[in-house]
PyMOL Python script that loads the backbone (N, CA, C, O; Angstrom):
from pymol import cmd

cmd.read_pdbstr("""\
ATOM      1  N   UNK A   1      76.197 132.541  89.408  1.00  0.00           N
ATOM      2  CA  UNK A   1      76.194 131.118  89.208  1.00  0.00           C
ATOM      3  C   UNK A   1      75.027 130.779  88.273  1.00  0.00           C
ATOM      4  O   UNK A   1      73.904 130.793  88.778  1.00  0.00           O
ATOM      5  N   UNK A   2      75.132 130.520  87.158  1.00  0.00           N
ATOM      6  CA  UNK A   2      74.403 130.325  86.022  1.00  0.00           C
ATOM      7  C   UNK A   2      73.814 128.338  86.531  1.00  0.00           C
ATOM      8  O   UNK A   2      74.727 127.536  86.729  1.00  0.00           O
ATOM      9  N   UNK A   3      72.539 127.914  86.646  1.00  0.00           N
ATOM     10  CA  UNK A   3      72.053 126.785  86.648  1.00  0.00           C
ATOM     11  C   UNK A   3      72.003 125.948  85.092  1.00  0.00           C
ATOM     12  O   UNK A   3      71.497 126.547  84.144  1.00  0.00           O
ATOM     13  N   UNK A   4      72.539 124.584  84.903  1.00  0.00           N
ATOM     14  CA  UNK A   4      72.718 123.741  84.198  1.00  0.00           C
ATOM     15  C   UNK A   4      71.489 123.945  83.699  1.00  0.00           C
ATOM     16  O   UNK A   4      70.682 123.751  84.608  1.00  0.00           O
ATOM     17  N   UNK A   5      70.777 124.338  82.374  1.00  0.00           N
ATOM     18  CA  UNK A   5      69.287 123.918  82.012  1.00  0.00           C
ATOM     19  C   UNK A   5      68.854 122.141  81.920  1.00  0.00           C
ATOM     20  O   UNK A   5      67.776 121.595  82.154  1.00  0.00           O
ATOM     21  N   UNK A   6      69.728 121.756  81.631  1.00  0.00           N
ATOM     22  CA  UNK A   6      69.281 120.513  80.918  1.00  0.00           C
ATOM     23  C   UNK A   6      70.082 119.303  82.351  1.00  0.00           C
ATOM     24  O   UNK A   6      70.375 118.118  82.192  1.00  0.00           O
ATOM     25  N   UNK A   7      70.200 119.895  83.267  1.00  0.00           N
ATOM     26  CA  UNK A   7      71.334 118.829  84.319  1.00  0.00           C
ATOM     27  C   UNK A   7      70.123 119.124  85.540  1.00  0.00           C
ATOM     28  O   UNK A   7      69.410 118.335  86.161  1.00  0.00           O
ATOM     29  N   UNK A   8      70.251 120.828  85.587  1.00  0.00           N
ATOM     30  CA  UNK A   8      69.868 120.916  86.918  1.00  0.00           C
ATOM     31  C   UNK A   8      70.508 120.718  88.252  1.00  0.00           C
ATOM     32  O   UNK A   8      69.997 120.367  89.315  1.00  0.00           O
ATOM     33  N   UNK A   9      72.235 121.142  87.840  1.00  0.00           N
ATOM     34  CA  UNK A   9      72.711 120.746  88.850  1.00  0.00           C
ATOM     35  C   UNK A   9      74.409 121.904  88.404  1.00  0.00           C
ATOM     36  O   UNK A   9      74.642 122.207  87.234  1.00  0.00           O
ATOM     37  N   UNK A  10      75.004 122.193  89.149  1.00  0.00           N
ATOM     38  CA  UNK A  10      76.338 122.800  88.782  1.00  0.00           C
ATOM     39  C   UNK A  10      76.965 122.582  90.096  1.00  0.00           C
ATOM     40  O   UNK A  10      76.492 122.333  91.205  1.00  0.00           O
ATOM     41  N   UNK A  11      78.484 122.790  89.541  1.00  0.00           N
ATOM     42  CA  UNK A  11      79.831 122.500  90.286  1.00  0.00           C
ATOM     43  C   UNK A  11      80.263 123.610  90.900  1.00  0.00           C
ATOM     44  O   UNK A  11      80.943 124.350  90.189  1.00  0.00           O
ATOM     45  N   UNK A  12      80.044 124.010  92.192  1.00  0.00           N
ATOM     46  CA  UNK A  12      80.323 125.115  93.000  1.00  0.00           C
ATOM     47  C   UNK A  12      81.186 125.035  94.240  1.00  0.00           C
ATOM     48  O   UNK A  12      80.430 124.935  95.207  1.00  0.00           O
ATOM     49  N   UNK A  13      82.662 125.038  94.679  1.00  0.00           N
ATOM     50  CA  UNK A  13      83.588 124.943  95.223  1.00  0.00           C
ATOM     51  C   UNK A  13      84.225 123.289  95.481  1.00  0.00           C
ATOM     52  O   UNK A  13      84.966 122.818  96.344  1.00  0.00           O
ATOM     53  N   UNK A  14      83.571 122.739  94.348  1.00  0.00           N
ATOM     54  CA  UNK A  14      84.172 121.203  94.551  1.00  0.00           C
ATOM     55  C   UNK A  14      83.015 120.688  94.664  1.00  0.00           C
ATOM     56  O   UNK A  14      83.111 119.480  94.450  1.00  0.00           O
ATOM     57  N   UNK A  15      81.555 121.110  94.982  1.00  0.00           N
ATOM     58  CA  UNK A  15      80.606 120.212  95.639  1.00  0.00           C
ATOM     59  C   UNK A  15      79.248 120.807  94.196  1.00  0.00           C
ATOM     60  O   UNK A  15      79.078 121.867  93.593  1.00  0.00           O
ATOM     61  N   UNK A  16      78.465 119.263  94.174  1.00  0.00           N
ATOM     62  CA  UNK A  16      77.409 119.613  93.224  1.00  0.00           C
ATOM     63  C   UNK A  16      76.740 119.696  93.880  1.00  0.00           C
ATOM     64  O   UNK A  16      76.621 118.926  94.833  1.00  0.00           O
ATOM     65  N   UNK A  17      75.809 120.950  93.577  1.00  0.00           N
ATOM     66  CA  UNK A  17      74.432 121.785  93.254  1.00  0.00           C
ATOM     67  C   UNK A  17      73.573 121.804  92.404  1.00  0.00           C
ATOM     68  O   UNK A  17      73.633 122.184  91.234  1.00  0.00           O
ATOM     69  N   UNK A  18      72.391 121.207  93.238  1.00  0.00           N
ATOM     70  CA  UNK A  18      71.717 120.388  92.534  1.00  0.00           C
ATOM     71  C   UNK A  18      69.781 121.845  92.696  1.00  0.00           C
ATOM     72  O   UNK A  18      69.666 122.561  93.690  1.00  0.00           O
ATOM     73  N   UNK A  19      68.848 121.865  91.707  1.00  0.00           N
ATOM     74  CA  UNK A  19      68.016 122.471  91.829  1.00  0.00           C
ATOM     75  C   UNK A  19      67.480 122.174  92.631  1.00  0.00           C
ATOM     76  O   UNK A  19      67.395 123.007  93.533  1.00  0.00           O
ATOM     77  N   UNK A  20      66.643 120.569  92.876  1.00  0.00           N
ATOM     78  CA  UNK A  20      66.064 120.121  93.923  1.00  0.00           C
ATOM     79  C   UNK A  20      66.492 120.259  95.134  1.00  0.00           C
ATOM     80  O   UNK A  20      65.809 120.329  96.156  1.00  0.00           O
ATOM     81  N   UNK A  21      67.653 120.301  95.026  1.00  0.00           N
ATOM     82  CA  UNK A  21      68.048 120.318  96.970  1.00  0.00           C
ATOM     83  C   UNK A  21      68.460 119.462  97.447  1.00  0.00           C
ATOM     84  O   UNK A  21      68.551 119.495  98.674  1.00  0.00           O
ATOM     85  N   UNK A  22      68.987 118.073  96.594  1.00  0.00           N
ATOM     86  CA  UNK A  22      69.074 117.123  97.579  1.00  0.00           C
ATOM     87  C   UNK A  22      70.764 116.897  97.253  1.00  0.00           C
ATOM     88  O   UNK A  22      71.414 117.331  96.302  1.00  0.00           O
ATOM     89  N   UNK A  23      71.165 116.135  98.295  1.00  0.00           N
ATOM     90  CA  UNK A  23      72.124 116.038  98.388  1.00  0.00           C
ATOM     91  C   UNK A  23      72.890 114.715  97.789  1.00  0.00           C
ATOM     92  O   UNK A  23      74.102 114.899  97.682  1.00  0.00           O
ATOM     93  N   UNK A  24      72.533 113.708  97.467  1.00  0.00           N
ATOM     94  CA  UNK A  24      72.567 112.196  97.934  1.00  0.00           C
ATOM     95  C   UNK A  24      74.015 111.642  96.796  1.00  0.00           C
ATOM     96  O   UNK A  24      74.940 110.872  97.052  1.00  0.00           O
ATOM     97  N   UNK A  25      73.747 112.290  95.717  1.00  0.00           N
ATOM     98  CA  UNK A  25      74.646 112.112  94.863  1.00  0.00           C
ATOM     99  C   UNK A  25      75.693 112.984  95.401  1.00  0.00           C
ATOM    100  O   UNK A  25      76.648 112.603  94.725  1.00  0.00           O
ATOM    101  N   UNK A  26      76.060 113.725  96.021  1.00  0.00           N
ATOM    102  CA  UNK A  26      77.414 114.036  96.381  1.00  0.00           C
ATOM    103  C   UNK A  26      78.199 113.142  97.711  1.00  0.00           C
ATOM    104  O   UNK A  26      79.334 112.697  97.881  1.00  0.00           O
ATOM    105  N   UNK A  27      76.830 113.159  98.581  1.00  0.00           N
ATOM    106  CA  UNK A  27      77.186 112.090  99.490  1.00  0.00           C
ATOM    107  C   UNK A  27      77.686 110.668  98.930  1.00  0.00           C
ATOM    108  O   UNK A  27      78.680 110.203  99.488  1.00  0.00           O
ATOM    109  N   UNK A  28      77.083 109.906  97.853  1.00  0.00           N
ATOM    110  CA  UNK A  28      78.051 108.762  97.286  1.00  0.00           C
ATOM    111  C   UNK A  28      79.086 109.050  96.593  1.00  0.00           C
ATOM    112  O   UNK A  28      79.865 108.129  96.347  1.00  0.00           O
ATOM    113  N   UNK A  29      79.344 110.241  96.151  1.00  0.00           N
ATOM    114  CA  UNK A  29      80.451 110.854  95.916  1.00  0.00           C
ATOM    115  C   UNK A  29      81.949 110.673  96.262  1.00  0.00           C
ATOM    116  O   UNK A  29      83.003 110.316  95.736  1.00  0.00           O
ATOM    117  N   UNK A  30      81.231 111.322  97.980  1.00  0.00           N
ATOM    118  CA  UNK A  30      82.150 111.167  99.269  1.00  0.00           C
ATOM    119  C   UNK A  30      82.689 109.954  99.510  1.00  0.00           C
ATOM    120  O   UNK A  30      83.879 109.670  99.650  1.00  0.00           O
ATOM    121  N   UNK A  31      81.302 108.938  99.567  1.00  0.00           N
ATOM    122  CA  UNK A  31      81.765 107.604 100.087  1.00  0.00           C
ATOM    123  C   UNK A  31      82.533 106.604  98.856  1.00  0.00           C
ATOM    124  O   UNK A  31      82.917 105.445  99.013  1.00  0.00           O
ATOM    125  N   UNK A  32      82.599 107.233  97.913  1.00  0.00           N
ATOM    126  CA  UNK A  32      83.215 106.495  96.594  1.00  0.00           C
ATOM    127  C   UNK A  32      84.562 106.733  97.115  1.00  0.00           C
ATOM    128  O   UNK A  32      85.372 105.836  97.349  1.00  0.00           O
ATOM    129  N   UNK A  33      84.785 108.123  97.305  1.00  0.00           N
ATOM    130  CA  UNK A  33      86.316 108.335  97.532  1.00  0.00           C
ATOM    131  C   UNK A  33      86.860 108.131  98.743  1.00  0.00           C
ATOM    132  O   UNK A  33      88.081 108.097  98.897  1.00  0.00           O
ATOM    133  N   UNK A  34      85.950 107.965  99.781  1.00  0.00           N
ATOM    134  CA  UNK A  34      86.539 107.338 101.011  1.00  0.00           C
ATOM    135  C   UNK A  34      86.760 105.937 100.762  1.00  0.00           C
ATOM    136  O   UNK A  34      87.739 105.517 101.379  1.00  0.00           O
ATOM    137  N   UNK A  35      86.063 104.920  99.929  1.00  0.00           N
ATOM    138  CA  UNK A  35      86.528 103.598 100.053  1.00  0.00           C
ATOM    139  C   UNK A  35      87.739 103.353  98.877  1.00  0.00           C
ATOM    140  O   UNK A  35      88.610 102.504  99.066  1.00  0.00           O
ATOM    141  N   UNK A  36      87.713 103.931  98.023  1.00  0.00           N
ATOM    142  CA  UNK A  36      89.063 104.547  97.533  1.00  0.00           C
ATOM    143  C   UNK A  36      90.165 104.751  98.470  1.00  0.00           C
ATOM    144  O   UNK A  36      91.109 104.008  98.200  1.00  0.00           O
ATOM    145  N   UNK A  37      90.322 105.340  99.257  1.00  0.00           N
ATOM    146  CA  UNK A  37      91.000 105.684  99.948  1.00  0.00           C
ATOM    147  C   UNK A  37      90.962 104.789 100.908  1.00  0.00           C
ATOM    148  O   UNK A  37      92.023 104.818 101.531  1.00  0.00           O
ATOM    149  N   UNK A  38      90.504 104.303 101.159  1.00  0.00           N
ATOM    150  CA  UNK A  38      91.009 103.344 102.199  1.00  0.00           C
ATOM    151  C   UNK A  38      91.597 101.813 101.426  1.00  0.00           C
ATOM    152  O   UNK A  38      92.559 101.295 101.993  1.00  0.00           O
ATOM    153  N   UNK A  39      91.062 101.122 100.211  1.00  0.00           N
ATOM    154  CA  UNK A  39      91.646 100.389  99.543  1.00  0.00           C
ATOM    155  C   UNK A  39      92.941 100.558  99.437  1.00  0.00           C
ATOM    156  O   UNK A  39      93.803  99.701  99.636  1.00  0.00           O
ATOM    157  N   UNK A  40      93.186 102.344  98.926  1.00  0.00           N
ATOM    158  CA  UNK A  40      94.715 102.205  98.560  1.00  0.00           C
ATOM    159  C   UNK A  40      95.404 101.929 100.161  1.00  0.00           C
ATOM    160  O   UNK A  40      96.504 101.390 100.041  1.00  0.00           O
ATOM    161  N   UNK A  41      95.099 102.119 101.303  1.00  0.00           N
ATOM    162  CA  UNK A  41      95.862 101.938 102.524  1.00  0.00           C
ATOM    163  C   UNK A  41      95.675 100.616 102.588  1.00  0.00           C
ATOM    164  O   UNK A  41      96.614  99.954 103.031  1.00  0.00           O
ATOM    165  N   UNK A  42      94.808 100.127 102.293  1.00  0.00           N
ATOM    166  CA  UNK A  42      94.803  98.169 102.833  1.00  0.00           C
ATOM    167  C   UNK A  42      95.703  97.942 102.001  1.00  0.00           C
ATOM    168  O   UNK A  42      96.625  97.397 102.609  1.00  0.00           O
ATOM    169  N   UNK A  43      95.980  98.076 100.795  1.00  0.00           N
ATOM    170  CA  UNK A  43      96.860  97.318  99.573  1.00  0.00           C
ATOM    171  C   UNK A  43      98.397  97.608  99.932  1.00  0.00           C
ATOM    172  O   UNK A  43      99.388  96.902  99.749  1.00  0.00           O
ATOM    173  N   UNK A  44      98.261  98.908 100.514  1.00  0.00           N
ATOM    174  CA  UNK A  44      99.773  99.451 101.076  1.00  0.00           C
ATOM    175  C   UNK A  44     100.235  98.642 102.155  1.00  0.00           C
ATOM    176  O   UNK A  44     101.332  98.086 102.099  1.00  0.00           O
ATOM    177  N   UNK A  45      99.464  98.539 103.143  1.00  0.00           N
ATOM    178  CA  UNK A  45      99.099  98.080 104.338  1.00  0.00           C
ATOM    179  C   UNK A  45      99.550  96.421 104.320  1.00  0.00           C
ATOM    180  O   UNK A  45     100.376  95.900 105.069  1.00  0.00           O
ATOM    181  N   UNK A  46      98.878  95.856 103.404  1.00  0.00           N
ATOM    182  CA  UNK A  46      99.184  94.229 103.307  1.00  0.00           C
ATOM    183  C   UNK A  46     100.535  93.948 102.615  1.00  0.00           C
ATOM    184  O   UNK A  46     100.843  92.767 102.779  1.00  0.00           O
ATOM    185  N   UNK A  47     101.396  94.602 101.933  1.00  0.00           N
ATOM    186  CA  UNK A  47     102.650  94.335 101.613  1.00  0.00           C
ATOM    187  C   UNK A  47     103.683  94.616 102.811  1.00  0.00           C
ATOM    188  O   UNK A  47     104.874  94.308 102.778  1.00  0.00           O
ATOM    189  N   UNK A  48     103.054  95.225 103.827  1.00  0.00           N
ATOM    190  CA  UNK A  48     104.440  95.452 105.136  1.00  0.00           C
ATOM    191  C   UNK A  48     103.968  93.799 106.187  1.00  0.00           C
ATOM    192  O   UNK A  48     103.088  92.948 106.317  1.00  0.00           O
ATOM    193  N   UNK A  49     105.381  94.250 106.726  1.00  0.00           N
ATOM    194  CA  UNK A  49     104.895  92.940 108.206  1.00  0.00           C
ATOM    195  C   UNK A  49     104.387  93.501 108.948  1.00  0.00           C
ATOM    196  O   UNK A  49     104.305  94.726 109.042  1.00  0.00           O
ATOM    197  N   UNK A  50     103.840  92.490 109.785  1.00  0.00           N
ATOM    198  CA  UNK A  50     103.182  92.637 110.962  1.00  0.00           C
ATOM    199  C   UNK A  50     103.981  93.721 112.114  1.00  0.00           C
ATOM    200  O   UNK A  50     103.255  94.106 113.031  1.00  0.00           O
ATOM    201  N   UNK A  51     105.554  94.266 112.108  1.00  0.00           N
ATOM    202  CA  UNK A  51     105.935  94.514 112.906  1.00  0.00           C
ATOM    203  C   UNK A  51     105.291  95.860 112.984  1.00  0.00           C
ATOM    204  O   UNK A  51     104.606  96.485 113.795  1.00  0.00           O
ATOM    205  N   UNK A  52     105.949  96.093 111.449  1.00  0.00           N
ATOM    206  CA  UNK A  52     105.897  97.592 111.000  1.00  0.00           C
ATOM    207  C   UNK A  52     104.201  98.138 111.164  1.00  0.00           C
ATOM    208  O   UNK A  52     103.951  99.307 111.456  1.00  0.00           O
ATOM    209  N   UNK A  53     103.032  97.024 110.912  1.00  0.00           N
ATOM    210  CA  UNK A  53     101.775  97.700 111.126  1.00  0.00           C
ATOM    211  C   UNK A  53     102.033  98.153 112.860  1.00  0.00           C
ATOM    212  O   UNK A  53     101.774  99.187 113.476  1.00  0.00           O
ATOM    213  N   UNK A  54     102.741  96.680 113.320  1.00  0.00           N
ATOM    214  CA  UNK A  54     102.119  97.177 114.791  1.00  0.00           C
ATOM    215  C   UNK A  54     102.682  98.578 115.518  1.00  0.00           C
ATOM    216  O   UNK A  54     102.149  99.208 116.432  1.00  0.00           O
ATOM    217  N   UNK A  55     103.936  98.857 114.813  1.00  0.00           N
ATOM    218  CA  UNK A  55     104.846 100.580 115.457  1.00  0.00           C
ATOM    219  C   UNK A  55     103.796 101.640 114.581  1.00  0.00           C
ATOM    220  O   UNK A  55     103.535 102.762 115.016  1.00  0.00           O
ATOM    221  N   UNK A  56     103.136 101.025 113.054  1.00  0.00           N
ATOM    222  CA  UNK A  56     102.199 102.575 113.086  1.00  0.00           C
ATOM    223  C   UNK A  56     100.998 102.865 113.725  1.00  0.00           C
ATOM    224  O   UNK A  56     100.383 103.930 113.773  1.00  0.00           O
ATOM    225  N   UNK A  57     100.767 101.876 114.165  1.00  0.00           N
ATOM    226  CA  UNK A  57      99.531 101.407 114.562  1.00  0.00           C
ATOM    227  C   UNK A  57      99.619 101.969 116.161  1.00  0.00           C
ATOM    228  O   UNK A  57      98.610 102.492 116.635  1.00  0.00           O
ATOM    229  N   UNK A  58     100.572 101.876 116.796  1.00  0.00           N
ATOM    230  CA  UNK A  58     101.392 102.050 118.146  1.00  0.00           C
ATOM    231  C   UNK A  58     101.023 104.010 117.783  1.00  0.00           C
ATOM    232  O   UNK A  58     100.137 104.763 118.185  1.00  0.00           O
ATOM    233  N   UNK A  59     102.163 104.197 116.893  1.00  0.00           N
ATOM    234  CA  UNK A  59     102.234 105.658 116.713  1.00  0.00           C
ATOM    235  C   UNK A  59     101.451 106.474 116.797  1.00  0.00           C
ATOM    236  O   UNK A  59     101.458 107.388 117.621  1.00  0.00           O
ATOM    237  N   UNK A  60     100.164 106.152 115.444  1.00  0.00           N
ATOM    238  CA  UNK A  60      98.959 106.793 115.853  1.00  0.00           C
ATOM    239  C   UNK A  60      98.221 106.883 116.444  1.00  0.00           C
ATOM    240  O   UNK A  60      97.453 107.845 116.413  1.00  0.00           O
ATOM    241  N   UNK A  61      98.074 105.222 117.811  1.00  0.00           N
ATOM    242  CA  UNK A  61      97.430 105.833 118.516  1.00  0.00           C
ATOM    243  C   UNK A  61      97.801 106.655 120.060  1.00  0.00           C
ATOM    244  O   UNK A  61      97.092 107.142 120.941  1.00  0.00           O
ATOM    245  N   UNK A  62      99.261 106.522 119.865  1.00  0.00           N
ATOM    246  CA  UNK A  62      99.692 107.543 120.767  1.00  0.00           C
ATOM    247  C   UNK A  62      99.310 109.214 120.476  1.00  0.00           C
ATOM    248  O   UNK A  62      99.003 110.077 121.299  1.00  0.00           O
ATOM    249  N   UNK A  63      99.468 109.326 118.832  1.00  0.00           N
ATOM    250  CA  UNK A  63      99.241 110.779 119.155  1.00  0.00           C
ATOM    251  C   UNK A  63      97.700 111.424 119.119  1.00  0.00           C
ATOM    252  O   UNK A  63      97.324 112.570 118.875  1.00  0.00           O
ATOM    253  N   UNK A  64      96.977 110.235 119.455  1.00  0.00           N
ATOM    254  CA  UNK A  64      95.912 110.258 119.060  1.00  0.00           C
ATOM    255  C   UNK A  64      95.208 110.532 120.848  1.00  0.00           C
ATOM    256  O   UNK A  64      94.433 111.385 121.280  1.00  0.00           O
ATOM    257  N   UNK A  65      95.926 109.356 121.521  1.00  0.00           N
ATOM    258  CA  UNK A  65      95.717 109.445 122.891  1.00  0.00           C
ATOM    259  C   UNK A  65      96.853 110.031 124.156  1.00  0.00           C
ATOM    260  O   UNK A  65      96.829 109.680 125.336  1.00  0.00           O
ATOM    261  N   UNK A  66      97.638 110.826 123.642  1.00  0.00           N
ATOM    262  CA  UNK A  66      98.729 111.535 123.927  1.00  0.00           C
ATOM    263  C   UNK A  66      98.931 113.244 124.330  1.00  0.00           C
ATOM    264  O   UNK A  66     100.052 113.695 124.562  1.00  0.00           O
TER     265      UNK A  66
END
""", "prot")
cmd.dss("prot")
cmd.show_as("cartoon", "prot")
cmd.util.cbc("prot")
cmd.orient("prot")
């Protein structure tokens, strides 16, 4: 694994590696794509009715508490 001279940081199984050690920029990383991901479910989410949230809503938490 050859280190970025001029970055100080390289791309090693999906996750950056950084010289210093710290983590923080991958962690907002994470949370970029988790609120991503959850936007696209609200936007999905607000075009159904109320019935249909309430049977997935039902669903998962049966198999959740099941």
């Amino acid at each position: 694994m050859a280190w970025d001279k001029f970055a100080g940081q390289v791309k090693y199984l999906g996750i950056l590696l950084h010289t210093s050690l710290k983590d923080d920029s991958e962690i907002w990383r994470k949370v970029k794509m988790l609120d991503c991901a959850a936007n696209k479910l609200k936007s999905v989410l607000d075009q159904r009715s109320t019935a249909v949230k309430n049977t997935l809503l039902h669903d998962y938490c049966m198999l959740m508490y099941a």
